[in-house]
PDB file of the backbone (N, CA, C, O) and the ligand in Angstrom, with CONECT records:
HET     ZN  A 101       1
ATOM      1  N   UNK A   1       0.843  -1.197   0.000  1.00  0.00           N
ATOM      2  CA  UNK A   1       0.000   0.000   0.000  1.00  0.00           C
ATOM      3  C   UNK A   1       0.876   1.244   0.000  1.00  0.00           C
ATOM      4  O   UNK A   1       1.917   1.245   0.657  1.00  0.00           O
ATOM      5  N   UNK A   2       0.520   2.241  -0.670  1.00  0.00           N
ATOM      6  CA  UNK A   2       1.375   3.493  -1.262  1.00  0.00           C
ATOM      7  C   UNK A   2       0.996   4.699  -0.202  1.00  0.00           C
ATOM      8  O   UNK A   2      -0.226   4.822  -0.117  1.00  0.00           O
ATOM      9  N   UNK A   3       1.592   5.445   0.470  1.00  0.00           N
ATOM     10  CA  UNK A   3       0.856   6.168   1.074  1.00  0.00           C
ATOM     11  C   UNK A   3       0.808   7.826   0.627  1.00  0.00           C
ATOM     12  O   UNK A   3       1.541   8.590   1.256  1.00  0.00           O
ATOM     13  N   UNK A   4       0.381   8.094   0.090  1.00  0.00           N
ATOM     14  CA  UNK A   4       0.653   9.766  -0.528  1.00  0.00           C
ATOM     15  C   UNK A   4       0.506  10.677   0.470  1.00  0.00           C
ATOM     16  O   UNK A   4       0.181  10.344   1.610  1.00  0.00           O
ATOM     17  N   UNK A   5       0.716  11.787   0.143  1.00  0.00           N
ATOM     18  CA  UNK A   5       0.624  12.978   0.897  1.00  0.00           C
ATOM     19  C   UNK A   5      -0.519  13.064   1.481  1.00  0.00           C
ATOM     20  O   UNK A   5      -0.693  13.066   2.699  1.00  0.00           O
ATOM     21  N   UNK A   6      -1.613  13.162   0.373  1.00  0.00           N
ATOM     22  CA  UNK A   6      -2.558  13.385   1.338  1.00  0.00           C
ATOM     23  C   UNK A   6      -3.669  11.967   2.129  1.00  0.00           C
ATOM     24  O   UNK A   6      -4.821  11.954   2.564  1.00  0.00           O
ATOM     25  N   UNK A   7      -2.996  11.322   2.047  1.00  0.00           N
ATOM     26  CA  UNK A   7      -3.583  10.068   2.753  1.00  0.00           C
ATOM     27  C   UNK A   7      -2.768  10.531   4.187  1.00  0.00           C
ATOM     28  O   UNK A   7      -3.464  10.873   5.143  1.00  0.00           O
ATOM     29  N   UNK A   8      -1.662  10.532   4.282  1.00  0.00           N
ATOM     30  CA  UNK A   8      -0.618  11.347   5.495  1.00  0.00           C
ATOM     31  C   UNK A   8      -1.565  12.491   6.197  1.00  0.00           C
ATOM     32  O   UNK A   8      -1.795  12.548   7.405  1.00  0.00           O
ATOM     33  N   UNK A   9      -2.059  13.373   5.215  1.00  0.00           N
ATOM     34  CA  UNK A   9      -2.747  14.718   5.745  1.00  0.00           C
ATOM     35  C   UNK A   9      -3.606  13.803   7.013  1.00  0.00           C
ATOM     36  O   UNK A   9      -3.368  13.526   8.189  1.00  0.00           O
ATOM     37  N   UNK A  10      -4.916  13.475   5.873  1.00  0.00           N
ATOM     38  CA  UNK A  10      -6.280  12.732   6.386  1.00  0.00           C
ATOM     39  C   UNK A  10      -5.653  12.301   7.619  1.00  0.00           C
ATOM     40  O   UNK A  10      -5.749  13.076   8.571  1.00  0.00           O
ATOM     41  N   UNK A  11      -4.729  10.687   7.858  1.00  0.00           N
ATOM     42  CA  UNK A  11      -4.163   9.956   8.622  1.00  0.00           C
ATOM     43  C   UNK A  11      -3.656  11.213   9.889  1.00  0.00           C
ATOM     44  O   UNK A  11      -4.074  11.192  11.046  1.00  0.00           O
ATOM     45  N   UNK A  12      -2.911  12.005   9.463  1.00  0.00           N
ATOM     46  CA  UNK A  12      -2.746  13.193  10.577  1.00  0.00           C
ATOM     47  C   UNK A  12      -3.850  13.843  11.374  1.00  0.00           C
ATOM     48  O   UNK A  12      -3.711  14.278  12.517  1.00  0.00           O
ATOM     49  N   UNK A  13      -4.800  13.864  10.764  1.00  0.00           N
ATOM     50  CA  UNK A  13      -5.967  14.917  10.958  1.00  0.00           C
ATOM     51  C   UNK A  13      -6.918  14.425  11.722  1.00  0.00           C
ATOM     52  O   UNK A  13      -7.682  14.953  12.530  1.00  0.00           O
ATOM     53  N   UNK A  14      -6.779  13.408  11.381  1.00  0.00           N
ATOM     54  CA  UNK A  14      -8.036  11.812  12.054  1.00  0.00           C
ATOM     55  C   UNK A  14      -7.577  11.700  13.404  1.00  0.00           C
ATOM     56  O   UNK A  14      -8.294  11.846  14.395  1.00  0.00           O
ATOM     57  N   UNK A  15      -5.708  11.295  13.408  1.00  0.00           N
ATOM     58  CA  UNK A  15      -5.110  11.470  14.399  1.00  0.00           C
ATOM     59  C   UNK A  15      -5.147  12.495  15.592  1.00  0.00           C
ATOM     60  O   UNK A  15      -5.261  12.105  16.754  1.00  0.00           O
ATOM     61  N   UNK A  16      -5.038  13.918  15.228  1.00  0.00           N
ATOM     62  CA  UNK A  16      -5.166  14.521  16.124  1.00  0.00           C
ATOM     63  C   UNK A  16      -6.407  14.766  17.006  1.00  0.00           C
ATOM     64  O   UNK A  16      -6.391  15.111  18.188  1.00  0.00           O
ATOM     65  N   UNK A  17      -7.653  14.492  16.115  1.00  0.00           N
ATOM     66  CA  UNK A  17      -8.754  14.641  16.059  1.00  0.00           C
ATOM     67  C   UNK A  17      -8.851  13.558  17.523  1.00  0.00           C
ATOM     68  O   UNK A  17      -9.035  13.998  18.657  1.00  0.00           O
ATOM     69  N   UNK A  18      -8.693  12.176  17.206  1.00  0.00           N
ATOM     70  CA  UNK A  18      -8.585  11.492  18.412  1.00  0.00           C
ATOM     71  C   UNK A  18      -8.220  11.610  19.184  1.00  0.00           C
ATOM     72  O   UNK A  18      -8.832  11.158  20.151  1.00  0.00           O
ATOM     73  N   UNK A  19      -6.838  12.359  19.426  1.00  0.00           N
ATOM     74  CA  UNK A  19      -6.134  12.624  20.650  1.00  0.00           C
ATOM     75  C   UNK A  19      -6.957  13.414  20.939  1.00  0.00           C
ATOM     76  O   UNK A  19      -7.478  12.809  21.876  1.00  0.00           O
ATOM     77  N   UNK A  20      -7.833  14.904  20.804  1.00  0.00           N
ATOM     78  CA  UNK A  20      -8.498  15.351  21.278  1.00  0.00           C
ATOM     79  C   UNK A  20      -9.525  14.723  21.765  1.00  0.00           C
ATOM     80  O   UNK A  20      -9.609  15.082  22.940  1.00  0.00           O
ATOM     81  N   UNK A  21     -10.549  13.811  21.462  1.00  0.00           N
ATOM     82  CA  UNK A  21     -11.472  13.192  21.659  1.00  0.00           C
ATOM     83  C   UNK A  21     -10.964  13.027  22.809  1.00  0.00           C
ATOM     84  O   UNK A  21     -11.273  13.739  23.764  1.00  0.00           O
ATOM     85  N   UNK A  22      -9.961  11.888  22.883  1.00  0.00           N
ATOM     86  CA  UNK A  22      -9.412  11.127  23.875  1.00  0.00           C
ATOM     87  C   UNK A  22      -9.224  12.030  25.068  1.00  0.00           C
ATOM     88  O   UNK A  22      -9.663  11.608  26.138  1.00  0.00           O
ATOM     89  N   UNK A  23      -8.625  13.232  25.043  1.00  0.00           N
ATOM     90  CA  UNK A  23      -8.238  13.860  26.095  1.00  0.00           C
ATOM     91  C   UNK A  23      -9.348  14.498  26.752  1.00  0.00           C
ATOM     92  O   UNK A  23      -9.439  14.452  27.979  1.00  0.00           O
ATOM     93  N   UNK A  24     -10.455  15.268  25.826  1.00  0.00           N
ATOM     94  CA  UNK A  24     -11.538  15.795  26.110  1.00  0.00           C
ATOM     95  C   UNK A  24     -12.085  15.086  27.195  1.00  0.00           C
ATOM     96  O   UNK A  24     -12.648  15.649  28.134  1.00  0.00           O
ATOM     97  N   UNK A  25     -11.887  13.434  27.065  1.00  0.00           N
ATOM     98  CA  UNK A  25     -13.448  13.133  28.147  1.00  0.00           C
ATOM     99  C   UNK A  25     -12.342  12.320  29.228  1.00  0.00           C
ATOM    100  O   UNK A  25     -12.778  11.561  30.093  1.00  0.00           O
ATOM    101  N   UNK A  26     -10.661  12.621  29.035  1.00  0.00           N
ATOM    102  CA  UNK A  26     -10.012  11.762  30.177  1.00  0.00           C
ATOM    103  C   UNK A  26     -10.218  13.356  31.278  1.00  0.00           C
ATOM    104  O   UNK A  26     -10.470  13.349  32.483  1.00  0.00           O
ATOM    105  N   UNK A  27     -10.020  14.548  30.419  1.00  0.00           N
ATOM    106  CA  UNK A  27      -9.897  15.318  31.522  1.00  0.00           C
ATOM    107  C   UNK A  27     -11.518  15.683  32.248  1.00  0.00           C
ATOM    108  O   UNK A  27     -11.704  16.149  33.373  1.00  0.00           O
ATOM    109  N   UNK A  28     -12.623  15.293  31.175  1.00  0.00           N
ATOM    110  CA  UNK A  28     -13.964  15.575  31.976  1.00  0.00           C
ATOM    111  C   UNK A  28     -14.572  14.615  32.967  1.00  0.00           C
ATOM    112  O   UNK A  28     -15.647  14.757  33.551  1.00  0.00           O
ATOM    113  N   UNK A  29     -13.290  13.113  33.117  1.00  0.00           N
ATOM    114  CA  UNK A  29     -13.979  12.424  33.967  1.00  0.00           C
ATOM    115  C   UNK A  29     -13.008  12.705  35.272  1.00  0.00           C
ATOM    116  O   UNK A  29     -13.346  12.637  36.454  1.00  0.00           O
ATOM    117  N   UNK A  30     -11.777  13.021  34.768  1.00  0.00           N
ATOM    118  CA  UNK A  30     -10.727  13.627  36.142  1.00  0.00           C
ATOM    119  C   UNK A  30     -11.953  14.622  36.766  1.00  0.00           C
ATOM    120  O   UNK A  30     -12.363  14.458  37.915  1.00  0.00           O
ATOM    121  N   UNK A  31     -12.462  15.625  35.908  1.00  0.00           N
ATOM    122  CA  UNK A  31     -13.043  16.722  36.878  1.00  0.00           C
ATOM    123  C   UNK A  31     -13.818  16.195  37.688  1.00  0.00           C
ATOM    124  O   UNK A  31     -13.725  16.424  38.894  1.00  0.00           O
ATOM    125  N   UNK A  32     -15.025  15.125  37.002  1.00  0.00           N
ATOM    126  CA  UNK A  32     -16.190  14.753  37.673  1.00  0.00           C
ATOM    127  C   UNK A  32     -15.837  14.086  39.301  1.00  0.00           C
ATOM    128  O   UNK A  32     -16.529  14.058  40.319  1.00  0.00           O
ATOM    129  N   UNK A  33     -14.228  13.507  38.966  1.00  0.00           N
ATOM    130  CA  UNK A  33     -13.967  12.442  40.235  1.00  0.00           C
ATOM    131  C   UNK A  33     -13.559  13.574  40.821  1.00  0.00           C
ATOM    132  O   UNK A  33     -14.263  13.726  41.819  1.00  0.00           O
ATOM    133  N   UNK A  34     -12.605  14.653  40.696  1.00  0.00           N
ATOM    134  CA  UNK A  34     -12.241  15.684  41.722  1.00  0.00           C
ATOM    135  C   UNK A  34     -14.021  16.175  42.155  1.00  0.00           C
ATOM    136  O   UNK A  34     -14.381  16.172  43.333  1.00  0.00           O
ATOM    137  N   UNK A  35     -14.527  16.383  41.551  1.00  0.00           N
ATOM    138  CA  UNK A  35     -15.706  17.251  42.211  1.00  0.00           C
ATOM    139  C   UNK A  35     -16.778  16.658  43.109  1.00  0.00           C
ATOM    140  O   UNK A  35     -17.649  17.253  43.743  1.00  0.00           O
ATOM    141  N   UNK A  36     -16.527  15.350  43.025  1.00  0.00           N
ATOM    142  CA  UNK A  36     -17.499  14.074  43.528  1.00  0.00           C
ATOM    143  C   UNK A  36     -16.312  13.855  45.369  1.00  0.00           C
ATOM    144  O   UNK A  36     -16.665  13.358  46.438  1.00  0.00           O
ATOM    145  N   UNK A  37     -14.902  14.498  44.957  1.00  0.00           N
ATOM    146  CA  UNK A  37     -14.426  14.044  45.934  1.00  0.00           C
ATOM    147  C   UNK A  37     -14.548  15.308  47.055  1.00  0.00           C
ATOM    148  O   UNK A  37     -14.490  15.104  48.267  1.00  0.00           O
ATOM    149  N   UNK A  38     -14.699  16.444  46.541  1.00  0.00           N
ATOM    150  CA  UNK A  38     -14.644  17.758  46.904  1.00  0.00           C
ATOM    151  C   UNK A  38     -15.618  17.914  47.682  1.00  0.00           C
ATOM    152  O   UNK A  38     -15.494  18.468  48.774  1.00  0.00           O
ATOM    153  N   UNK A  39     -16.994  17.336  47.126  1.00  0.00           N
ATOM    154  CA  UNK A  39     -18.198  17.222  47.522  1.00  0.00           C
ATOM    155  C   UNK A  39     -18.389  16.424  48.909  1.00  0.00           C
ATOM    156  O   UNK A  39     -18.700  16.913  49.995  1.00  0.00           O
ATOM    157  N   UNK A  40     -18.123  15.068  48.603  1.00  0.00           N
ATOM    158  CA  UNK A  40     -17.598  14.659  49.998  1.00  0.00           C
ATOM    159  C   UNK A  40     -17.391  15.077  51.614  1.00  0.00           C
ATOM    160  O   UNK A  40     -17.799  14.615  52.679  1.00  0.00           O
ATOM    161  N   UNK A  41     -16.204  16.640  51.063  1.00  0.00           N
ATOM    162  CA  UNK A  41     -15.663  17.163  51.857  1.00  0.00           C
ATOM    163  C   UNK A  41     -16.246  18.005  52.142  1.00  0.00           C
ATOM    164  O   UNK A  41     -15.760  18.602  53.102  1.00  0.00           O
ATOM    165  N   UNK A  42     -17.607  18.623  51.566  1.00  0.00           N
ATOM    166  CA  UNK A  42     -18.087  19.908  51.720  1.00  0.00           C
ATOM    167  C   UNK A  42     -18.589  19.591  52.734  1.00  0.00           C
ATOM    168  O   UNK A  42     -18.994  18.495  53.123  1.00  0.00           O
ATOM    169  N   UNK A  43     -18.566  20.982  53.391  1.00  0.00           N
ATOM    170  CA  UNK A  43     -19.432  21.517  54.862  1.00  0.00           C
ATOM    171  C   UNK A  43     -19.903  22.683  54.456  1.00  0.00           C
ATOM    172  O   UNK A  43     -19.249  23.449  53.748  1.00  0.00           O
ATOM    173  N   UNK A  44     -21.107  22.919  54.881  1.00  0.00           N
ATOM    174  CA  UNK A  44     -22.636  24.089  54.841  1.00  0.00           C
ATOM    175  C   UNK A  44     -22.064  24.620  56.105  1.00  0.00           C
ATOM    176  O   UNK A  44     -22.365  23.935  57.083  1.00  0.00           O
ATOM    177  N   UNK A  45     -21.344  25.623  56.341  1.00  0.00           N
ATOM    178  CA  UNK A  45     -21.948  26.463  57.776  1.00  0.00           C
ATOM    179  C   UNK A  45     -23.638  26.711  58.262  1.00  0.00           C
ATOM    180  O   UNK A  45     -24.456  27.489  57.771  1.00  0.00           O
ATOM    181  N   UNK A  46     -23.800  25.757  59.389  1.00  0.00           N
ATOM    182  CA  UNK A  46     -25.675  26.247  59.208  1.00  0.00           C
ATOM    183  C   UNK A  46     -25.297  27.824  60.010  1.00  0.00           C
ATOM    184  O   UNK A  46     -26.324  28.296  60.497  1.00  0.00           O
ATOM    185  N   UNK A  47     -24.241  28.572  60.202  1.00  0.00           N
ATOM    186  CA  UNK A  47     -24.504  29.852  60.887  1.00  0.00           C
ATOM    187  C   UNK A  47     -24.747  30.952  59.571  1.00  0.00           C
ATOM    188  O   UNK A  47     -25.822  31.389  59.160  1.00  0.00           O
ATOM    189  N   UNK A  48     -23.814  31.142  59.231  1.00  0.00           N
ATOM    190  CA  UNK A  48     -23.587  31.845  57.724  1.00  0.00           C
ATOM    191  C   UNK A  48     -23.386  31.279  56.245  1.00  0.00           C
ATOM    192  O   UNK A  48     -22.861  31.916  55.332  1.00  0.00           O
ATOM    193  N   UNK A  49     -23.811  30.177  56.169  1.00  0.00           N
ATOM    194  CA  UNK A  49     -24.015  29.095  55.123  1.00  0.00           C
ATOM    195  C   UNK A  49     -22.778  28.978  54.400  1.00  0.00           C
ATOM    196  O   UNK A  49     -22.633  28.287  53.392  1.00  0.00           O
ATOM    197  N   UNK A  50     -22.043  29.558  54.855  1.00  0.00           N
ATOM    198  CA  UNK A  50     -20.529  29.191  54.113  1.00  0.00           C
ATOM    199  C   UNK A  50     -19.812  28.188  53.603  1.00  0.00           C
ATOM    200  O   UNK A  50     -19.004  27.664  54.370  1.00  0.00           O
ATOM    201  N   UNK A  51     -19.911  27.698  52.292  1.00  0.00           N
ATOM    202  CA  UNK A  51     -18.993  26.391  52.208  1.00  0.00           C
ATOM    203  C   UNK A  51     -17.490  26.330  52.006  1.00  0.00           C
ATOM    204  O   UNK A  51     -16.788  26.961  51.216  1.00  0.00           O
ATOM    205  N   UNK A  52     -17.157  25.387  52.942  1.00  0.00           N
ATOM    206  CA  UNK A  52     -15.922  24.766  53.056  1.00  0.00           C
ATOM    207  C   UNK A  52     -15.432  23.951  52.632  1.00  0.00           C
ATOM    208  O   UNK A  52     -16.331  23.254  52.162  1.00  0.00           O
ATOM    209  N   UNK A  53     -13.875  23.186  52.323  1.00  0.00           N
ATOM    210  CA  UNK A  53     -14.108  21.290  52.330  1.00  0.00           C
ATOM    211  C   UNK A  53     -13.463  21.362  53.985  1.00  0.00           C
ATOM    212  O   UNK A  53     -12.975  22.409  54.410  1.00  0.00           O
ATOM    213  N   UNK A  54     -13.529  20.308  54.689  1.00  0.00           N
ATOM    214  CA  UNK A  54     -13.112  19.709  55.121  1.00  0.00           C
ATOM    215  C   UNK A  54     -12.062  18.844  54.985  1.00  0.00           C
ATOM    216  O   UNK A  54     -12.797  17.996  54.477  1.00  0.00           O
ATOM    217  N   UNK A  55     -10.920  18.266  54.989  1.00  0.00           N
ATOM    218  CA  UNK A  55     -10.863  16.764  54.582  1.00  0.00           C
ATOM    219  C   UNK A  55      -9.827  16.010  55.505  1.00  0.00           C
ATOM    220  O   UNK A  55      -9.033  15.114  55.218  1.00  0.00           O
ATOM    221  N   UNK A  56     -10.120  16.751  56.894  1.00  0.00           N
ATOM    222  CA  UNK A  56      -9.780  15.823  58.126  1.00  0.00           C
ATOM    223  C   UNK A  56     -11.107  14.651  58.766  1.00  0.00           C
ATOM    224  O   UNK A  56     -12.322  14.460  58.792  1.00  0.00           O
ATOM    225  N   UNK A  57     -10.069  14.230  59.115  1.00  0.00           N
ATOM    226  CA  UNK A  57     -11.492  13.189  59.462  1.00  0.00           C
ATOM    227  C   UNK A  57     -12.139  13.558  61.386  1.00  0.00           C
ATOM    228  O   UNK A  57     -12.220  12.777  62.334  1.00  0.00           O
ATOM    229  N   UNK A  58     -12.378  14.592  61.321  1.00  0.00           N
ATOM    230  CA  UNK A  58     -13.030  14.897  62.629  1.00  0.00           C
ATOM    231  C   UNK A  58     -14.602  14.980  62.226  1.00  0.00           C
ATOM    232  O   UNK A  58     -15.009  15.312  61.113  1.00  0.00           O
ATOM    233  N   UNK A  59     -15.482  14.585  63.432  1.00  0.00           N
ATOM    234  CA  UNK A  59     -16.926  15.131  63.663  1.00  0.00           C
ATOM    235  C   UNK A  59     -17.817  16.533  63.041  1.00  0.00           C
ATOM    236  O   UNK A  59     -18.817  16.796  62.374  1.00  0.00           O
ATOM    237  N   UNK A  60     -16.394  17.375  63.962  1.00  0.00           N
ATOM    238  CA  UNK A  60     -16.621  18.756  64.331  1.00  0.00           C
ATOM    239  C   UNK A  60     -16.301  19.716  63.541  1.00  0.00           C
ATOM    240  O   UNK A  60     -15.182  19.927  64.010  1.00  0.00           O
ATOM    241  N   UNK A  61     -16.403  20.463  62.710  1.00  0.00           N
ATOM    242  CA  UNK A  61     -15.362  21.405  62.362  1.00  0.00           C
ATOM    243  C   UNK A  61     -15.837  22.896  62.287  1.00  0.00           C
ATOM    244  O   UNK A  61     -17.003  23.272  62.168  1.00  0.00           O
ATOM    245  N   UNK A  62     -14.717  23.670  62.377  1.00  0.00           N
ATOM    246  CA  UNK A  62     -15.480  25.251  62.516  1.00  0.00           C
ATOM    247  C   UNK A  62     -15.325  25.681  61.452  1.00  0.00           C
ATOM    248  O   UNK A  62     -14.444  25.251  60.706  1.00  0.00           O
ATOM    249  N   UNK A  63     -16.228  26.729  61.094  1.00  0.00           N
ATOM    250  CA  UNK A  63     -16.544  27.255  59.664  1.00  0.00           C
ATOM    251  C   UNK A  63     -14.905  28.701  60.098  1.00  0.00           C
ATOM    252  O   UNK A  63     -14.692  29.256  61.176  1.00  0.00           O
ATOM    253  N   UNK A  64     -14.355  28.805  59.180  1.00  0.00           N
ATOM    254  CA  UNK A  64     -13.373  29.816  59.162  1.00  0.00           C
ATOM    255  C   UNK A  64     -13.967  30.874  58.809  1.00  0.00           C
ATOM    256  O   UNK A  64     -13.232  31.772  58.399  1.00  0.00           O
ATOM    257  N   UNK A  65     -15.270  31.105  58.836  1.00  0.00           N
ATOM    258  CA  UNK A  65     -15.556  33.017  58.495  1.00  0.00           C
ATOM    259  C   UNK A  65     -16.338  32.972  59.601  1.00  0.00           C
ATOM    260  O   UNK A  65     -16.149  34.006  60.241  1.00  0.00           O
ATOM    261  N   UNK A  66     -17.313  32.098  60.252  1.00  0.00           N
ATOM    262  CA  UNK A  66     -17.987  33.022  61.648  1.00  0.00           C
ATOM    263  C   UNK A  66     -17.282  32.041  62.783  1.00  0.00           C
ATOM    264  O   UNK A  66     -17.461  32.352  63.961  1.00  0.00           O
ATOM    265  N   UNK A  67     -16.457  30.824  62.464  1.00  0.00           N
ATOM    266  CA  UNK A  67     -15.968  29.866  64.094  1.00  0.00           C
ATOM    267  C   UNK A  67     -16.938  29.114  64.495  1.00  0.00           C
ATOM    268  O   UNK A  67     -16.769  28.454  65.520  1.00  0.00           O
ATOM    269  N   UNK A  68     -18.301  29.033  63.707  1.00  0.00           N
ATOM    270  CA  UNK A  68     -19.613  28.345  64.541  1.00  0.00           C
ATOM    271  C   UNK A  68     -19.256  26.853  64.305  1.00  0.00           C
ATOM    272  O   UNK A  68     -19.049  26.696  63.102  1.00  0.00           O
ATOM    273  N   UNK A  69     -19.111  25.738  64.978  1.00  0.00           N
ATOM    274  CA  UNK A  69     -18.974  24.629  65.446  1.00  0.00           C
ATOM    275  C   UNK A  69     -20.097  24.014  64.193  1.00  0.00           C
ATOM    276  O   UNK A  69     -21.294  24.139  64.449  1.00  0.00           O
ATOM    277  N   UNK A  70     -19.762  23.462  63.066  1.00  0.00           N
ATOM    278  CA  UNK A  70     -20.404  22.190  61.964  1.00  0.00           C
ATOM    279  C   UNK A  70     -20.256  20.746  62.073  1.00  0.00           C
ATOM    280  O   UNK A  70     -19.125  20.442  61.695  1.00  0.00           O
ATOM    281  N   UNK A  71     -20.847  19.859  62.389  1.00  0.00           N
ATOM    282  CA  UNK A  71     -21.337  18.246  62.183  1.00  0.00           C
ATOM    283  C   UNK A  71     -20.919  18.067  60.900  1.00  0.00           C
ATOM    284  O   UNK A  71     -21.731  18.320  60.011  1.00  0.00           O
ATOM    285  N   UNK A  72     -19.920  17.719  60.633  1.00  0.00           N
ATOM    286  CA  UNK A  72     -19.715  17.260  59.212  1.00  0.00           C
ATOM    287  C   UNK A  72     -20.599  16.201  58.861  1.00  0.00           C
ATOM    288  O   UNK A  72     -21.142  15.426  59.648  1.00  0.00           O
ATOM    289  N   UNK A  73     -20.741  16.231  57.200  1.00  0.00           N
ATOM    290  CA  UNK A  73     -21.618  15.099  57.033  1.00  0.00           C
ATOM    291  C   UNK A  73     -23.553  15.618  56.843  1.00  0.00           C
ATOM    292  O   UNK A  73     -24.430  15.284  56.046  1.00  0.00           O
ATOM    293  N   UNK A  74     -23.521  16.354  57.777  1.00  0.00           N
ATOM    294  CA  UNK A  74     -25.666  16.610  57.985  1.00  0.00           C
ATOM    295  C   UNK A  74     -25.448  17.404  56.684  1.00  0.00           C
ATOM    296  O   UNK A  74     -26.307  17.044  55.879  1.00  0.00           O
ATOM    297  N   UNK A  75     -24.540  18.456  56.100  1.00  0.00           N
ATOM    298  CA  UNK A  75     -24.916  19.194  55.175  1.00  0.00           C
ATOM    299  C   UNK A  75     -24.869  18.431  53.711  1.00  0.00           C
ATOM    300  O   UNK A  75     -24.941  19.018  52.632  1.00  0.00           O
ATOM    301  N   UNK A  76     -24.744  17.106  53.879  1.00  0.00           N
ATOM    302  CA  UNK A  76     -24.682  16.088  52.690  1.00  0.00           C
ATOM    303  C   UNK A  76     -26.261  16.231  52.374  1.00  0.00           C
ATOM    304  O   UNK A  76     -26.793  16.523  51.303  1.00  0.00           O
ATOM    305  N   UNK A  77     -26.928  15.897  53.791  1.00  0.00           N
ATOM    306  CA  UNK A  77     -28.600  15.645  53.408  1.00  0.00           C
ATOM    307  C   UNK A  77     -29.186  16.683  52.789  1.00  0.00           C
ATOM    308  O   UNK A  77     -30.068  16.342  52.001  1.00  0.00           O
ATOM    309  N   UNK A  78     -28.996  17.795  52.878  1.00  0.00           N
ATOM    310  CA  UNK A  78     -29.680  19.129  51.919  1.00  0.00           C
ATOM    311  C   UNK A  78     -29.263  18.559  50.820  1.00  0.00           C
ATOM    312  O   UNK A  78     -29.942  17.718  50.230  1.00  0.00           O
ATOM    313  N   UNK A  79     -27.755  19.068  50.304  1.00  0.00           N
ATOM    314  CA  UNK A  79     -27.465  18.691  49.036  1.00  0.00           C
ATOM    315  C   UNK A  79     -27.275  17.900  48.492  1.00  0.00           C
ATOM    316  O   UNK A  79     -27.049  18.019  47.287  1.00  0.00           O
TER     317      UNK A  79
HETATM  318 ZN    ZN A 101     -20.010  30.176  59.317  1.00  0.00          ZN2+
END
């Protein structure tokens, strides 16, 4: 099989075309798992509704803009 120039082009073009494909949905499922993990971590201030992550593994944690004492975890059930 002979390969000409523009069979090379096409073959190039197809090519890159895939690598984009390919990358498009490796980096949209990286996001989904960062944001699924982020989520996790979120805390609702119930004082000033402020969200945080968390991502110590304590009970308790204080919201850093008013200090009010959060239950990690209850602000899962709203959202
Ligand atoms: Zn707060």
């Amino acid at each position: 099989m002979e390969l000409t120039l523009t069979d090379f082009v096409l073959l190039t073009m197809l090519g890159s075309m895939g690598m984009v494909l390919f990358f498009t949905m490796v980096s949209r499922t990286l996001h989904v798992r960062a944001e699924k993990r982020s989520l996790a971590n979120r805390v609702i201030c119930r004082l000033c509704l402020h969200a945080f992550e968390e991502t110590s593994h304590v009970s308790t944690v204080k919201c850093p803009v008013c200090g009010a004492e959060n239950e990690k975890g209850r602000s899962r059930r709203f959202g």
